[in-house]
Structure formats: structure tokens, C-alpha cells
C-alpha positions in Angstrom: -197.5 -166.6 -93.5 -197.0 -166.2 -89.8 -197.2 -162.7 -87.9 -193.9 -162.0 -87.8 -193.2 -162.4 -91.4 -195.7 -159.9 -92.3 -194.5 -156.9 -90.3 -192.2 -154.8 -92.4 -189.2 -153.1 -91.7 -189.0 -150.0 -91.2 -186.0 -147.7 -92.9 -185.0 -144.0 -92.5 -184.0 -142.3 -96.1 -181.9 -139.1 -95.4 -181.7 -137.2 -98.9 -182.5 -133.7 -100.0 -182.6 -134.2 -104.2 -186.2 -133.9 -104.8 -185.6 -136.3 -108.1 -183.9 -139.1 -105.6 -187.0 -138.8 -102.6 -189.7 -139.3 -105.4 -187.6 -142.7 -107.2 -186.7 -144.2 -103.5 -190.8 -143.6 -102.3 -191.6 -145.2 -105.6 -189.6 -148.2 -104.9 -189.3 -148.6 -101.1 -193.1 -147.9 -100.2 -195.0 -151.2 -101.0 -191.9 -153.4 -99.4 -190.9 -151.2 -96.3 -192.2 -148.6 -93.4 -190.3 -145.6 -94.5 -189.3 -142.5 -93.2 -187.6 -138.7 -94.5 -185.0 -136.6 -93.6 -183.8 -133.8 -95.6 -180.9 -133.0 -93.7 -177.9 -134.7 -91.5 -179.1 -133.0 -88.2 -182.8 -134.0 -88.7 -181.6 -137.8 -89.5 -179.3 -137.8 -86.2 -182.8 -136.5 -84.0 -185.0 -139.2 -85.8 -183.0 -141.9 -85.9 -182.0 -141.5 -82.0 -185.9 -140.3 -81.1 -186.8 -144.0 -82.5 -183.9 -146.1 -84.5 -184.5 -147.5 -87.8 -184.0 -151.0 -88.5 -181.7 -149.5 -91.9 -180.6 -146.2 -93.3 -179.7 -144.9 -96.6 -177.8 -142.1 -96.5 -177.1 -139.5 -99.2 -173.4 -138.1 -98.4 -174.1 -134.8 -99.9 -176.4 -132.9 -97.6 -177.1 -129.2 -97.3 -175.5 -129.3 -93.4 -173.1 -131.6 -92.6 -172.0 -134.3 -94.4 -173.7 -137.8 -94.7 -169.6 -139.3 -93.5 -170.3 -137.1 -90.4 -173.5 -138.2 -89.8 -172.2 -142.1 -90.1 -169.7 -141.1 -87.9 -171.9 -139.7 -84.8 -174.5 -142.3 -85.4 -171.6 -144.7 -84.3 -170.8 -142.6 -81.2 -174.4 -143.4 -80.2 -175.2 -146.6 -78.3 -178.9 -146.5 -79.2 -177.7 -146.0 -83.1 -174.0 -147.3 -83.2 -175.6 -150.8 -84.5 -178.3 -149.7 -86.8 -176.5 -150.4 -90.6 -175.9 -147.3 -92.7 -175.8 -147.7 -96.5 -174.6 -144.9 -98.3 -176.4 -143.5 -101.9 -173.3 -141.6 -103.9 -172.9 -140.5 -107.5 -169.1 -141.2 -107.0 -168.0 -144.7 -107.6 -164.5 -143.5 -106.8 -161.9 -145.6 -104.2 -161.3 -142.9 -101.9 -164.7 -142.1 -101.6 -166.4 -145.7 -100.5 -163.0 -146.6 -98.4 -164.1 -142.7 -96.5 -167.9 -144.1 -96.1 -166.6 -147.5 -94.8 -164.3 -145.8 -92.5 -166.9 -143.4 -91.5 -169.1 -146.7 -90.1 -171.3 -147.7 -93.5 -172.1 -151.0 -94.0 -172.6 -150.8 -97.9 -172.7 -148.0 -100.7 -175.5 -147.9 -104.0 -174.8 -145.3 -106.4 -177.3 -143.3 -107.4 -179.3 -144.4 -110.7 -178.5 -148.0 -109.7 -180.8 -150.7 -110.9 -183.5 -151.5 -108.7 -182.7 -154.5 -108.1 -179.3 -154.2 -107.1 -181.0 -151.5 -104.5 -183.4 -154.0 -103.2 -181.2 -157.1 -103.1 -178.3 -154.8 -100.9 -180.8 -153.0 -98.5 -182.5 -157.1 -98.2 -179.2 -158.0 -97.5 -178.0 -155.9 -94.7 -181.7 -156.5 -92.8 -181.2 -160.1 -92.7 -177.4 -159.7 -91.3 -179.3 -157.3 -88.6 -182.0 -160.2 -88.0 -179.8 -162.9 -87.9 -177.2 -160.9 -85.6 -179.9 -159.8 -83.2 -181.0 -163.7 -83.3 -177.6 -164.7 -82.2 -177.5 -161.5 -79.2 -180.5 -162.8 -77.9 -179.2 -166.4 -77.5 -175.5 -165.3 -76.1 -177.7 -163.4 -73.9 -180.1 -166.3 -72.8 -177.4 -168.4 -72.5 -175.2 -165.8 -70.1 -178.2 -165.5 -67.9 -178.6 -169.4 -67.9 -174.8 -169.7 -66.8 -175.3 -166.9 -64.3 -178.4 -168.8 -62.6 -176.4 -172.1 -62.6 -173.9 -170.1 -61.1 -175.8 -169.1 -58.4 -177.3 -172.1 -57.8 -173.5 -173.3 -57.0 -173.1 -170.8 -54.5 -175.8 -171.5 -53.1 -175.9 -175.1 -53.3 -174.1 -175.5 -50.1 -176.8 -173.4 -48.3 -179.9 -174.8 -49.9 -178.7 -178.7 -48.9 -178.6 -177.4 -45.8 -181.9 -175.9 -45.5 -183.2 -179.4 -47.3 -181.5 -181.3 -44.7 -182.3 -179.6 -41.5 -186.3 -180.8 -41.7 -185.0 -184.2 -43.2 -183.2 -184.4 -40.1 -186.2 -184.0 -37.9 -188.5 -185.8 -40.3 -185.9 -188.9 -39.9 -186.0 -188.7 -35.8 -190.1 -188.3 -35.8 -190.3 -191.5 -38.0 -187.9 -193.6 -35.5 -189.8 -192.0 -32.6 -193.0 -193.0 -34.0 -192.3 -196.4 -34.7 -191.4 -196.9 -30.9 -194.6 -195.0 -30.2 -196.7 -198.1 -32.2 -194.5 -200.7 -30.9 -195.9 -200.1 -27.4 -199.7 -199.3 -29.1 -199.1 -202.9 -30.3 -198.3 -204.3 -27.5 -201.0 -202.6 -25.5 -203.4 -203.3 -27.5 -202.3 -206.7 -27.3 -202.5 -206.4 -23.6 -205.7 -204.8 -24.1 -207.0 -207.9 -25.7 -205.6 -210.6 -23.3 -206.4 -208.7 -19.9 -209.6 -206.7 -20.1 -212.0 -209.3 -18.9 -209.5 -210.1 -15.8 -209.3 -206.2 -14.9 -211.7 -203.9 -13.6 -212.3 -201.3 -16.9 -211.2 -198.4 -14.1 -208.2 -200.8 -13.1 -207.2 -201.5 -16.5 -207.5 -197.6 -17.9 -205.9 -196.8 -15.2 -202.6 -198.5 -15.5 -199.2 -197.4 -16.3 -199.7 -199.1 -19.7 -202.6 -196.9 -20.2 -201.3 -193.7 -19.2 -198.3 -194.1 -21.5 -200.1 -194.9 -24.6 -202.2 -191.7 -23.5 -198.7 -190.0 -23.9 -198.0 -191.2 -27.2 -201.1 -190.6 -29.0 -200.7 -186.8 -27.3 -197.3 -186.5 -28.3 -197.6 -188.2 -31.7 -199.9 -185.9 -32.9 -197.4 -183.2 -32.6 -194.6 -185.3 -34.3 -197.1 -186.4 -37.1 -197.8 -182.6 -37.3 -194.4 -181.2 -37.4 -193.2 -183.9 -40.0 -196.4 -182.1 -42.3 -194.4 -179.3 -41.7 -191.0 -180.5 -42.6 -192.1 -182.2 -45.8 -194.2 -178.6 -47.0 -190.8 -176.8 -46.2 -188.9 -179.2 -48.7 -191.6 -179.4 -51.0 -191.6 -175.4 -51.2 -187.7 -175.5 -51.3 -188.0 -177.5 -54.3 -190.5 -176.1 -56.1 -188.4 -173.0 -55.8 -185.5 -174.2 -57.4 -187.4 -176.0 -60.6 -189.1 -172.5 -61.0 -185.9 -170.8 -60.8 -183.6 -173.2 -62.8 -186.5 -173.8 -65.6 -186.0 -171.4 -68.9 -189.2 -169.2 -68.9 -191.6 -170.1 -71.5 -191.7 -167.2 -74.6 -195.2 -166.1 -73.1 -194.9 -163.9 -70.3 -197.6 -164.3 -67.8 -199.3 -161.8 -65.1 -197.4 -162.6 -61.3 -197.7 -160.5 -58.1 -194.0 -159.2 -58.0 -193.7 -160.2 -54.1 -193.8 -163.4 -55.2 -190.8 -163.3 -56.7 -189.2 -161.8 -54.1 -190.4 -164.8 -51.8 -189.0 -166.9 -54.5 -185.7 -165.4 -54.1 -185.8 -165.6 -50.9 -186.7 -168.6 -50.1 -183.3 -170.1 -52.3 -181.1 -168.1 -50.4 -183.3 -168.0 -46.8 -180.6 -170.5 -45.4 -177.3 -167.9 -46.5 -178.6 -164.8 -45.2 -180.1 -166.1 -41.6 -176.7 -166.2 -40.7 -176.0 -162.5 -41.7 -179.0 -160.5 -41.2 -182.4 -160.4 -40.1 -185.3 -160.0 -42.9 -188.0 -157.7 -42.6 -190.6 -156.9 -44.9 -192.8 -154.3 -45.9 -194.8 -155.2 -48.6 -197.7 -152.9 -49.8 -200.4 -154.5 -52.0 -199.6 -153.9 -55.7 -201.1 -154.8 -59.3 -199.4 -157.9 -61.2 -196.9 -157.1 -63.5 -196.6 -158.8 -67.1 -193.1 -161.0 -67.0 -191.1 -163.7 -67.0 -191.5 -165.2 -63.6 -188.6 -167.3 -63.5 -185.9 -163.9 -64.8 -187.4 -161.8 -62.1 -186.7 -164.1 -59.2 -183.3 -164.2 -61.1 -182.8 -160.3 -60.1 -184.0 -160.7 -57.0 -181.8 -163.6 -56.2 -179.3 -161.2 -57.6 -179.3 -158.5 -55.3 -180.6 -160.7 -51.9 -177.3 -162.3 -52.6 -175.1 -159.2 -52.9 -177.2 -157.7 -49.5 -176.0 -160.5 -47.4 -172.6 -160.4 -48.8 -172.3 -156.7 -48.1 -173.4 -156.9 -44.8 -169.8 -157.0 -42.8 -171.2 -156.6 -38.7 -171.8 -159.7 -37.2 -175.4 -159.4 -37.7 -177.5 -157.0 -40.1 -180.3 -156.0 -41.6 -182.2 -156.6 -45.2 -185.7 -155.6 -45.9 -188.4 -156.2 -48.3 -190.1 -153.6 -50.0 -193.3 -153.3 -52.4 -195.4 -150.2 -53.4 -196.9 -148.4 -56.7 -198.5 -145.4 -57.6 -200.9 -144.9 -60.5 -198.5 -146.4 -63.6 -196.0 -148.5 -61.8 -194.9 -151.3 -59.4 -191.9 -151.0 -57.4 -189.8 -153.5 -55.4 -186.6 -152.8 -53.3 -183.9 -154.4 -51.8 -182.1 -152.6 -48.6 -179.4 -153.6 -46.7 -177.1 -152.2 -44.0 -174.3 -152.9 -45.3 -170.9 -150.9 -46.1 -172.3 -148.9 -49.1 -170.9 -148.3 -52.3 -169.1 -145.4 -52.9 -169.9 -143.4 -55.5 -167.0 -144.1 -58.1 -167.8 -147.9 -57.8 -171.7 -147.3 -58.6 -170.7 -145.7 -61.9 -169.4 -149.1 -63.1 -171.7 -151.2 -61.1 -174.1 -152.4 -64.0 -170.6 -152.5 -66.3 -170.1 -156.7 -67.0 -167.6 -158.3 -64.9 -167.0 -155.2 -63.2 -167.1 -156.7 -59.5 -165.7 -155.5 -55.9 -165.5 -158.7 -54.4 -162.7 -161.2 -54.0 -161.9 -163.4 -56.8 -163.6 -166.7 -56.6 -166.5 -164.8 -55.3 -168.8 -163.2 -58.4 -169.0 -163.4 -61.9 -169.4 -159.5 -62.2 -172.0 -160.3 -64.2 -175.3 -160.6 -62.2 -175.8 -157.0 -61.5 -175.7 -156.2 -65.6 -177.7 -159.2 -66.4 -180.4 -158.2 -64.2 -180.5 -155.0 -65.7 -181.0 -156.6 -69.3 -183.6 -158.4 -67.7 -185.5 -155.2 -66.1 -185.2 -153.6 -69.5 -186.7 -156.0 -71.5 -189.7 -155.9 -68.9 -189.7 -152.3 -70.0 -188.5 -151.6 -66.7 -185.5 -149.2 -64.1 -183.7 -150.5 -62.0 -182.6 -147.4 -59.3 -179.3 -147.4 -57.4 -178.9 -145.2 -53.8 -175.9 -145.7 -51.9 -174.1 -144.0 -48.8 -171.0 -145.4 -47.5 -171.1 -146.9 -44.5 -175.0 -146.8 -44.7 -175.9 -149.6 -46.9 -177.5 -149.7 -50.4 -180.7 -150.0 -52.1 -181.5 -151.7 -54.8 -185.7 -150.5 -56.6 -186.8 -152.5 -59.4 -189.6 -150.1 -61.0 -191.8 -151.7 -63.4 -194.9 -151.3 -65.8 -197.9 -152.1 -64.0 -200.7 -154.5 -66.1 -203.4 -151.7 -66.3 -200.2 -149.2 -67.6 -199.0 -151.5 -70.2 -202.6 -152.5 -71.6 -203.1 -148.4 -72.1 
């Protein structure tokens, strides 16, 4: 049996029958992780302190009702999803069509066979696996479309950051094979004249002097090829490491180099915008998926440049920590956000800009991704002063504690 079949569920009873509590411990406690409330009030506290997997909810309760308590659990985004099964003595119409309008899932009278307990409360967990199965791969596959949707925009950009060093790598390679030519035919000369010269009269030649010229200047062209072939190797790399899917296992990375990931995909769309500074401050790793991170920052370098409306602005680079966790910003100089716009600005395909231009969803798929990293992302804004983007996350030492 693997790990994860062996960790129980965990299920909040909310009763206050004395009779009831001691039958459901007797049944539930050898199958599931199970906790008590005694009233509606405690049960709305517990279950939004640290949501259940499952509730079974007794609609007679010494406060408020258990259909009230359905009904502000749904209110609740941290609870609105968590399935609510309701234990009643009354088998009556009205009574179950209240409780299914109220939000429950299911109903069990009370002095039901245990089996018929068991098999419905099975029941509604594996819905609740399965559906949270499915979330998680509409929600992979959004952020995969958003990445290849990036990579589109910025497809344009990164060809031509690829093709500038090809470029010079192409003209060094037809300058170099002139270069040999006339080593060739030197040292041809070289061969056929040096015991008719004078060694001082031969070295001394025009011949000489210009091969001098070429090995000087080759050197420099051989060097600066190095160059251009590291810059598209490094350009690649980027993309595969940003286009991959990250493995299930996250790994421990410095989280400036995902920013110079970023960066380096969409170097070649912001030098045109703005200038890049960065002030990076030594930090711990952080435990993550590589390849998501670089997503987010890819996210908001993007959205910097495109803020940026003077005809030449600024973005900069920040890192830092303090004693539990790393940080990370993104600032740019552009118009701002004002501050009706940065209540919706995580909302999906809420965007600002022109149609054609964003998904609207980048800016709430990075903010899954900083959540699952256990993470906040942190908005300031001032019109007509630019925005920052933070990215605060769980330092290693933090996590392991």
C-alpha cells in the first residue's frame, strides 16, 4: 500500500446528542481522523480555522440551526467546497429538499445502518478526490497554455536575440576563412622562398606583417564567436527549462536564479523599454518548482515593460530575507495602477490592456503558483509612479522547522 493510500481523512462531526457522539466515535474512529463540535458556531470556527475533508452535520443544534450553518459554510471560500452531509430523524420531502438547498451534499437519518453511513460518507470523499484530481489538472493545464502563450509573445523577441550573435557568428566564420586562405598561401610562400630570402627580409615582408594581423585579429573573432555561441546556448537552455513541465519533486534553487531565467527570455523585449538594474542581496534557497517560478517572474517582467509608457524606463531587480523568508520584487516606472483596478488584479481574465494583448490570466496563475509554494505575493501601486510586484516566500531552514 503506498503512502498516500494510508493517510486517512479527516472529518468534522457537528452534534450535541450525547447518544449520537458516542455511536458515530464508535464507527468513524478506526476508518477516519475525526473531530467534535457541539454547536453550529463552534463547527463554523473549526472548520474555517482548518477545513475538513467532510462534515456531518446534525440540523438540530442548541444555536443556530445545522441549514444555517450549511448555508454560511457556503459563503466561505475556504469552506464553500468542503461536502456537508446532513444526520436528521426526519425523512420528510421538505426537510432534505431545505438541506439540499441550504448547500448539503447528502442526508443519513439517524439510526441508519452502518453501512449505509459508511458507504455515503466513502462516497462523497472520493467525488472530493476525484474533483480535486481534475482542478489540479485544469489548473496545470491553464498554466501550460499561459507559458505557451508567453512564449508566442515573446517568440518574436527571443528569434531576435538568437539571431543577433548568429549574425555575427556567420560574418566571423567568412572572415576567418579569408584569414586562412592567406595563412595558406603564406605558408606556401613560406615554404618555396625561405632559402632565397634573408630570414630578416622574409619576416619582414608585407606577407608577413599581414598574417601577423590575422592571427591578432583572429583571436578576437575566434573569441567573440565563444561568446556568441554561450549566449545562444544560455538562450536555449532557458527556454527548455521554462517550457519543460516541472517534475512532482520540488528541488532547492537560489530564487535570483529564476529571476535571471526570466529575464533572460524576455532580455531582448524590455532593452527597448527600460533599463534593468539589480539589487540582489544574498538569500537562502527556497524549496520549489524551478520551472513555475520563472513562470511568475516572466509574468510580471513582462507586464513592467509593457507598463512602462516614456520612451525609455526603468525596471529593477530585487532580492532580500529576514530570519523566516525570502523575498523578490519586481519595480517598474511605469503608469501605476490605480487603486480600483488592483482590487481585481489577481481576478482571471480581469486585464487593462488592449485586446489581443493578455490573457488576463497570468497575474492569477502566478498567484496559484506562489500559494502552492506556501507563499504572498504583495501589490504597491501609485499612479503615475510605477508598481511593484514582492514575491515572499518560505525560506529552506523555515520550512524544515
Amino acid at each position: 500500500m503506498t503512502e498516500a493510500a494510508t493517510i486517512r481523512s479527516r472529518i468534522l462531526v457537528v452534534d450535541d446528542e450525547t447518544l449520537s457522539i458516542r455511536m458515530l466515535h464508535n464507527v468513524l474512529k478506526s476508518h477516519y481522523i475525526v473531530q467534535w463540535a457541539c454547536t453550529g458556531l463552534e463547527a463554523l470556527e473549526l472548520a474555517s480555522a482548518d477545513p475538513p475533508e467532510l462534515i456531518l452535520l446534525d440540523v438540530g443544534l442548541p444555536d443556530i440551526d445545522g441549514y444555517e450553518v450549511c448555508q454560511r459554510l457556503q459563503e466561505k471560500p475556504v469552506t464553500r467546497d468542503i461536502p456537508v452531509i446532513f444526520l436528521t430523524r426526519h425523512d420528510e420531502h421538505g426537510d432534505i429538499l431545505r438541506g439540499f438547498q441550504a448547500g448539503g451534499k447528502d442526508y443519513v437519518l439517524k439510526g441508519a445502518s452502518v453501512q449505509e453511513l459508511m458507504a455515503r460518507i466513502g462516497t462523497h470523499l472520493e467525488i472530493r478526490r476525484q474533483k480535486g484530481a481534475l482542478e489540479d489538472a485544469l489548473a496545470q493545464n491553464r498554466m501550460q497554455n499561459v507559458k505557451m502563450a508567453s512564449l508566442g509573445q515573446l517568440a518574436a523577441g527571443v528569434a531576435h536575440e538568437i539571431n543577433t550573435p548568429i549574425c555575427y557568428l556567420s560574418g566571423n566564420l567568412h572572415i576567418l576563412v579569408e584569414y586562412f586562405d592567406k595563412i595558406v598561401a603564406f605558408h606556401k610562400n613560406l615554404r618555396e622562398n625561405t632559402e632565397l630570402l634573408p630570414p630578416e627580409q622574409f619576416w619582414g615582408s608585407r606577407d608577413a606583417n599581414v598574417v601577423k594581423q590575422v592571427l591578432d585579429d583572429g583571436i578576437n573573432l575566434i573569441n567573440e564567436s565563444l561568446e556568441g555561441t554561450e549566449r545562444i546556448a544560455t538562450i536555449v537552455m532557458e527556454l527548455k527549462n521554462f517550457s519543460r513541465l516541472d517534475s512532482l519533486e520540488q528541488r532547492a534553487v537560489a530564487l535570483i536564479s529564476c529571476m535571471e531565467s526570466a529575464l533572460t527570455i524576455c532580455s531582448n523585449e524590455l532593452k527597448y523599454v527600460a533599463v534593468i538594474r539589480k539589487e540582489y542581496l544574498s538569500t537562502s534557497d527556497v524549496l520549489c518548482h524551478p520551472g513555475q517560478l520563472s513562470q511568475v517572474f516572466l509574468n510580471l517582467l513582462v507586464n513592467a515593460g509593457q507598463a512602462i509608457n516614456k520612451p525609455m524606463g526603468e525596471i529593477v531587480l530585487r532580492s532580500w530575507h529576514d530570519d523566516t523568508h525570502v523575498y523578490a520584487s519586481v519595480s517598474d516606472s511605469g503608469m501605476g495602477i490605480p487603486l480600483e483596478q488592483q482590487e481585481r488584479i489577481f481576478d482571471p481574465f480581469y486585464t487593462t490592456k488592449e485586446i489581443g494583448v493578455g490573457t488576463g490570466l497570468g497575474l492569477s496563475i502566478s498567484q496559484d503558483i506562489i500559494a502552492k509554494h506556501h507563499g504572498e505575493f504583495l501589490l504597491t501601486s501609485r499612479v503615475g509612479h510605477g508598481t511593484t510586484f514582492t514575491v515572499k516566500l518560505p525560506g529552506i531552514m523555515h520550512r524544515a522547522r
